[in-house]
C-alpha positions as MATLAB code, in Angstrom:
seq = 'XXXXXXXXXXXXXXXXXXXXXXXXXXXXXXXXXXXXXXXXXXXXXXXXXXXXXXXXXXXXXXXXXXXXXXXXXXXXXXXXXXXXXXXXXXXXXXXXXXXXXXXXXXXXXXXXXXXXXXXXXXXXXXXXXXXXXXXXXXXXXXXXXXXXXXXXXXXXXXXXXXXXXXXXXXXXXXXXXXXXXXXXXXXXXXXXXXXXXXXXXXXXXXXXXXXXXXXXXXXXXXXXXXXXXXXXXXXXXXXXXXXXXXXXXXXXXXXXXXXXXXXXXXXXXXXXXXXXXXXXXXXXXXXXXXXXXXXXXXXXXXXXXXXXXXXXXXXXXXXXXXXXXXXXXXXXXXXXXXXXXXXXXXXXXXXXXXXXXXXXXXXXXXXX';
ca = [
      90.050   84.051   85.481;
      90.602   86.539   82.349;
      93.786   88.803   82.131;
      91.284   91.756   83.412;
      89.845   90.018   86.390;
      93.456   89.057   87.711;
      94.755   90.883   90.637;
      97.393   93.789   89.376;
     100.845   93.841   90.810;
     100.112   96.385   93.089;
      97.211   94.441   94.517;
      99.364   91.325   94.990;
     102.164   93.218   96.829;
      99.010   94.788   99.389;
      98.377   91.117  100.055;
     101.285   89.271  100.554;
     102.256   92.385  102.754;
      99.264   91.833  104.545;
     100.163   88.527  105.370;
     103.688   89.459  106.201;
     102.089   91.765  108.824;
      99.544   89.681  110.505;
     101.278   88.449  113.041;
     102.325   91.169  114.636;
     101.872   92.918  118.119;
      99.941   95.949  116.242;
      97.281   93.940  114.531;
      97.050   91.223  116.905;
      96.147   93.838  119.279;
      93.901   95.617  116.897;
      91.883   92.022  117.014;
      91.977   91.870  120.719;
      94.648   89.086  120.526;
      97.304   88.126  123.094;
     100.863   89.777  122.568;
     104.304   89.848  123.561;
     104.736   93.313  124.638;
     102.294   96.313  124.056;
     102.370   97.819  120.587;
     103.562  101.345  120.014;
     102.989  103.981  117.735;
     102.423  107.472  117.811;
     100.420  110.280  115.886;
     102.353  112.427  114.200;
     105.065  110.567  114.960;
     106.529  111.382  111.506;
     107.341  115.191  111.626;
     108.353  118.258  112.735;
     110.234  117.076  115.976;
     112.221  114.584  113.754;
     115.505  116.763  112.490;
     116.296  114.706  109.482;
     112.332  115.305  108.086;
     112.632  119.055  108.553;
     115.966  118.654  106.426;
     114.355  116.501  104.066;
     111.403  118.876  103.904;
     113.471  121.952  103.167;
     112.278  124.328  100.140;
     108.782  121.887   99.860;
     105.378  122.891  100.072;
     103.076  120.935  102.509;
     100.924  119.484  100.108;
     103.552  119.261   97.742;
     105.569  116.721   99.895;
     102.244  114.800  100.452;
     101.978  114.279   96.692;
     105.641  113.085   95.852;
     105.850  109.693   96.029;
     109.499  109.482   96.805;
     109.300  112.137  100.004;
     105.967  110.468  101.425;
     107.768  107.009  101.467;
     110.757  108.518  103.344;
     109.448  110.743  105.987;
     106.808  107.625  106.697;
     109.959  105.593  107.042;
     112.000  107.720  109.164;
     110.143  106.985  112.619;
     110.572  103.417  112.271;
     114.081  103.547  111.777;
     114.718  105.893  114.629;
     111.659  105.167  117.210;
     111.536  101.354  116.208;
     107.708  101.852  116.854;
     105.518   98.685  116.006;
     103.490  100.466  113.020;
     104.065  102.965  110.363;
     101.205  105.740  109.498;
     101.031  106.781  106.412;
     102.446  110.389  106.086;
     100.121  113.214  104.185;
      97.140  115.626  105.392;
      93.529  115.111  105.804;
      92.941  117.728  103.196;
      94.627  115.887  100.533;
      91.750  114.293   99.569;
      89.771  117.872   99.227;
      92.270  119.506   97.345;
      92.548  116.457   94.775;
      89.103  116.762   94.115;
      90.107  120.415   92.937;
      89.038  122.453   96.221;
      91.139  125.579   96.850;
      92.976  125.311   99.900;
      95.996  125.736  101.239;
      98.289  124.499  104.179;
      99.429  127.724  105.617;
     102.999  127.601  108.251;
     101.618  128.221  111.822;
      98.005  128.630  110.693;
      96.977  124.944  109.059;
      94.518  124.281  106.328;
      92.742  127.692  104.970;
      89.783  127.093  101.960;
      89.509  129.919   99.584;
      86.052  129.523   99.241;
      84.346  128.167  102.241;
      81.572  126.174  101.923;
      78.056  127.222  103.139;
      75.739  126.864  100.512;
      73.990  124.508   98.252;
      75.571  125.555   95.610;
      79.024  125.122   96.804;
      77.972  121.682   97.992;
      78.291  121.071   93.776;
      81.807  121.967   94.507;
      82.748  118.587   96.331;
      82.984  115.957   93.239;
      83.268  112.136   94.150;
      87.365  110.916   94.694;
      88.832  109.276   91.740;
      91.676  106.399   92.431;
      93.307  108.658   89.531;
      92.872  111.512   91.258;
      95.520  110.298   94.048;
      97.740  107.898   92.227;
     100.650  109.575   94.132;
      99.074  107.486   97.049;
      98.820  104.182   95.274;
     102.273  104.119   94.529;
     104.058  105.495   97.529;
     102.080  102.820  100.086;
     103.456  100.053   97.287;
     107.028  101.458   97.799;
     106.440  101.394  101.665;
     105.002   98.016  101.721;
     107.961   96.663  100.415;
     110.189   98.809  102.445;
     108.364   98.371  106.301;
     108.423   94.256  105.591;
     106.187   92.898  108.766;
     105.655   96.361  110.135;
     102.374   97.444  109.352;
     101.314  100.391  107.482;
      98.256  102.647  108.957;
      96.498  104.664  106.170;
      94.253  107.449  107.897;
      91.487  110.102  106.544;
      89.603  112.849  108.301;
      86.759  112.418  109.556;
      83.356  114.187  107.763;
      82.490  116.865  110.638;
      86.465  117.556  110.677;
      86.588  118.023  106.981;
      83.057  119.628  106.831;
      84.705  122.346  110.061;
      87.271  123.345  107.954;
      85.105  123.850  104.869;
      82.665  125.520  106.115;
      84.758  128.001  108.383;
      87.456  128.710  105.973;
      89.993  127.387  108.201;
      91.103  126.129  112.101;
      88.740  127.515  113.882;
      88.141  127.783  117.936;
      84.413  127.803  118.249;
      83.083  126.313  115.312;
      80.629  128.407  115.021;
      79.692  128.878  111.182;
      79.920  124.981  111.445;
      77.410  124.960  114.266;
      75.138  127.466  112.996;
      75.008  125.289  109.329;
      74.455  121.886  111.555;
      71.596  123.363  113.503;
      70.114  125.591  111.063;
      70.025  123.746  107.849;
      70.215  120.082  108.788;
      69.494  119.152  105.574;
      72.012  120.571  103.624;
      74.195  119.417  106.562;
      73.102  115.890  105.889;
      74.175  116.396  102.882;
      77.316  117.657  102.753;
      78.668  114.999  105.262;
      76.986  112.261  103.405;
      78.949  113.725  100.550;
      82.423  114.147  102.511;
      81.431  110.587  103.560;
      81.735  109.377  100.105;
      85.329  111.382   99.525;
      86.667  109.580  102.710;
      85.384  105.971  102.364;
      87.181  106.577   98.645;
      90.478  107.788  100.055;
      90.387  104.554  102.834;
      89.939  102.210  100.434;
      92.817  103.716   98.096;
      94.967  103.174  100.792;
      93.680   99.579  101.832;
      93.517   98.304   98.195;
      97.495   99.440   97.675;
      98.758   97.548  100.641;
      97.310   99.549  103.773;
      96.808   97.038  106.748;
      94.647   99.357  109.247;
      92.928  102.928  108.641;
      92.761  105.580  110.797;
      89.653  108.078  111.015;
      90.724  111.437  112.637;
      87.613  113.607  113.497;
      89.836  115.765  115.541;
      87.508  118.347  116.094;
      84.224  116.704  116.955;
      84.897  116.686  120.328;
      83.253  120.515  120.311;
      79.990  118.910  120.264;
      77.496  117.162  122.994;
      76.654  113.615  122.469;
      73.151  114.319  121.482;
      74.571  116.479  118.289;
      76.831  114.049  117.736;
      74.665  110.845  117.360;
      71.805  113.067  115.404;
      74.279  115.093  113.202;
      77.518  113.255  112.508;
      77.459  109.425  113.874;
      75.722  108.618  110.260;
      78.269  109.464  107.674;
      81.420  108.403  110.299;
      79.303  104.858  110.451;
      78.552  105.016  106.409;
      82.861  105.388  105.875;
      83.220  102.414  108.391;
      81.053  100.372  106.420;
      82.367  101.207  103.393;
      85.678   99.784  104.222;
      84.572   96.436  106.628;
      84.737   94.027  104.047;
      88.468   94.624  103.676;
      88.687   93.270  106.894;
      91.758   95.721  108.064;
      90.868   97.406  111.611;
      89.594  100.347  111.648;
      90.872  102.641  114.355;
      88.635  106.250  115.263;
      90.055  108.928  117.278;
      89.107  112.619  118.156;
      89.903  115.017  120.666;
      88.275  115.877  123.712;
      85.861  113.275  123.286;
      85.835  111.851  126.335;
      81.585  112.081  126.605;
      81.748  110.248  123.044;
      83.491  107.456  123.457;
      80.884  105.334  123.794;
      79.579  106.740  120.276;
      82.708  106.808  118.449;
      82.976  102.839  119.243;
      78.968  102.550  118.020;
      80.434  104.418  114.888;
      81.741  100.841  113.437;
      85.491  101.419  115.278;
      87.258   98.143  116.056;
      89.931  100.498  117.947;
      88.596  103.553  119.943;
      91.508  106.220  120.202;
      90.971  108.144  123.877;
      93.410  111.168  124.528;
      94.593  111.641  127.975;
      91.439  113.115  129.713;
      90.172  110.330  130.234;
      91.951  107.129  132.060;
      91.678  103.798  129.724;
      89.828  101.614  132.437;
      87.130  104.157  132.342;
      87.162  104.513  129.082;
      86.711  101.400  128.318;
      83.427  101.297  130.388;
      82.794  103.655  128.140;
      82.992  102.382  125.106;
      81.838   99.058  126.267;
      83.215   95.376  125.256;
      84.184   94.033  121.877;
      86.799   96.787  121.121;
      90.315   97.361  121.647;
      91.764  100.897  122.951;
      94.540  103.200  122.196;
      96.452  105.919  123.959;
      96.668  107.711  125.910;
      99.878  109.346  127.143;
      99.712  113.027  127.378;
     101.891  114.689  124.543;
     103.313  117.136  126.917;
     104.693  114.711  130.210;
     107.755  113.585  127.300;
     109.010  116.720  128.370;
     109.294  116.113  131.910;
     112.695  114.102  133.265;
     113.026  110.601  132.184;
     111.649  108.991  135.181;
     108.051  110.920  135.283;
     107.867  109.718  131.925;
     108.116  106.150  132.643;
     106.006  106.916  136.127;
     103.423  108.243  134.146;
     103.489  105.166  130.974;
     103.094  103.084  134.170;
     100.211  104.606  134.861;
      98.508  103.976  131.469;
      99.970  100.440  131.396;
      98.074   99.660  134.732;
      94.855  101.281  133.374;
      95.270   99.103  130.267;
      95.442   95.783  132.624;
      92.848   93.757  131.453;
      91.341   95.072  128.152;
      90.301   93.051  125.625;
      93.168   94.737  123.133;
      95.616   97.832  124.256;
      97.757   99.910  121.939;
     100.162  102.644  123.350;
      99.853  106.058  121.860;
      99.751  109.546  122.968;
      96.580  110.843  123.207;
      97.079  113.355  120.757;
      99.743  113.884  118.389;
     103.635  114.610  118.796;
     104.300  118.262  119.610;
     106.976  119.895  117.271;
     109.453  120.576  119.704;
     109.307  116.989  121.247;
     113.055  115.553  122.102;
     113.205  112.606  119.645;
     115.025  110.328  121.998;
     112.576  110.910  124.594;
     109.831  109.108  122.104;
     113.141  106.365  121.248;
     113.189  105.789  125.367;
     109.455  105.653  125.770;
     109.131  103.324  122.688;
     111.989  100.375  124.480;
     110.557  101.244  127.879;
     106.627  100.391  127.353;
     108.034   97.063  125.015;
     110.194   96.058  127.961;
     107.580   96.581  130.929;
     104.562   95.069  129.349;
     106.601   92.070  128.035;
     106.974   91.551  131.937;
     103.272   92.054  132.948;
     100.947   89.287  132.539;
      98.944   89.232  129.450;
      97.140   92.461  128.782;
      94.652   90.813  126.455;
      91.790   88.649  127.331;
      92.386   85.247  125.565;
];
């Protein structure tokens, strides 16, 4: 092997991490493997209900915090110290990739991702330039600070989704209706095609960034495709979410999908190429599963808002999703959506050693 073939540092700490994290209940559940307890994590779990990140993010930028290395690597640290949760995501914004690539956008307080220049044309479709590793070497080297840092705990790197990223494009921002997005899908489905294929490309870039630096499952957020029927979905978007989990299956990490409101596309998020199906609280997970169908593991699905009832509906109702899980092939705990802002952070702590100690009582919740 020559000096330039050899695997850089960075690349060897990704793999010995890898095999550091193997083992544990997150990816063995992820494979649809038996475990000691359930695993826990939850989205946005690194945030704004966590007092010591809104002290650490004081004076910073959004975007700016998702591009310094040493501040990215902290705040992704900080719910593992505090929550003890059985994986660490990745902190940053699925429109990091977009503005890297030199898009003009901005993360506005209250309001969430706004484009300058929306996107509605074929000639701003020129505007969306392949991702460069170089382009996001802020990425590269806060994942190899983490990897050393989180030891067995696995790290989750995470992208949007293309019909997310192509909604906030093409309206110019959040948007309640989609309806600029709509009218592009159904009345130019060419250029449509094409600007997800392209968005596809961005993503499946950004994954494997995050996989190649140490990354040991990925996370595809299309959080707002659940605005559209199935039909729309598998004609219009299924193709370029399938072409990013391609991209990214010989790395062999499991790929986890997860939208919102998506309970009549569950079964199509799974045919996507999702090992783990994310399902938000709409839907309970023994139905969803006969949803989705076998050969994939399922996560959630805890509504966001019952950690703000008393202690003991809380647990009442993470029974309930614990006896819905009973007998899937693979189950990991989450909320099924993310962590509101104003969240108690000890009632996430509580939920966190509750769920560990009741399903390390239950029999096995994973087919062996």
């Amino acid at each position: 092997m020559s000096a330039n073939e050899r695997p850089s540092g960075q690349q060897q700490t990704g793999r010995a991490a890898a095999r550091a994290t193997a083992d544990s209940a997150f990816l063995r559940a992820c494979r649809r493997e038996p475990v000691p307890h359930t695993p826990v994590w939850f989205m946005r779990q690194a945030g704004r209900s966590l007092p010591e990140y809104r002290k650490l993010r004081e004076g910073t930028a959004m975007l700016e915090s998702c591009m310094r290395p040493d501040l990215v690597t902290e705040i992704t640290l900080q719910p593992v110290r505090r929550h003890r949760v059985d994986a660490a995501i990745y902190f940053s914004d699925i429109v990091v990739p977009l503005k890297a690539i030199g898009i003009d956008l901005d993360i506005k307080p209250g309001v969430g991702p706004v484009v300058e220049r929306p996107i509605r044309s074929r000639a701003d479709l020129e505007r969306l330039r392949p991702l460069d590793p170089d382009d996001v070497k802020y990425v590269t080297e806060a994942i190899g600070a983490l990897v050393g840092e989180l030891g067995a705990t696995p790290l989750i790197g995470f992208a949007g989704a293309p019909f997310t990223l192509a909604s906030y494009l093409v309206e110019g921002g959040p948007s309640r209706n989609h309806e600029h997005t709509k009218a592009l899908m159904y009345g130019d489905p060419e250029l449509w095609a094409a600007l997800l294929d392209r968005l596809a490309d961005i993503t499946s870039a950004f994954l494997k960034v995050q996989i190649e630096a140490g990354a040991s499952a990925v996370q595809l957020f299309d959080s707002w495709v659940g605005a559209l029927a199935p039909a729309d979905y598998r004609r219009s978007v299924l193709p370029a979410s399938a072409k990013v989990f391609a991209s990214v299956a010989g790395y062999g990490v499991p790929r986890i999908h997860f939208g919102v409101g998506t309970g009549e596309l569950l079964g199509l998020l799974g045919e996507a190429g999702a090992d783990v199906v994310g399902v938000d609280w709409r839907v309970p997970l023994d139905e969803a599963a006969r949803r989705v169908g076998p050969g994939k593991a399922l996560q959630g699905n805890l509504d966001p808002a019952v950690l703000f009832a008393p202690r003991t509906a809380v647990e009442a109702k993470a029974d309930e999703v614990l006896e819905a899980a009973r007998g899937l092939e693979g189950h990991i705990f989450n909320l099924g959506h993310g962590v509101l802002p104003s969240t108690d952070p000890d009632a996430l702590t509580r939920l966190v050693e509750y769920v560990h100690a009741r399903s390390a009582t239950r029999a096995p919740s994973v087919k062996v």
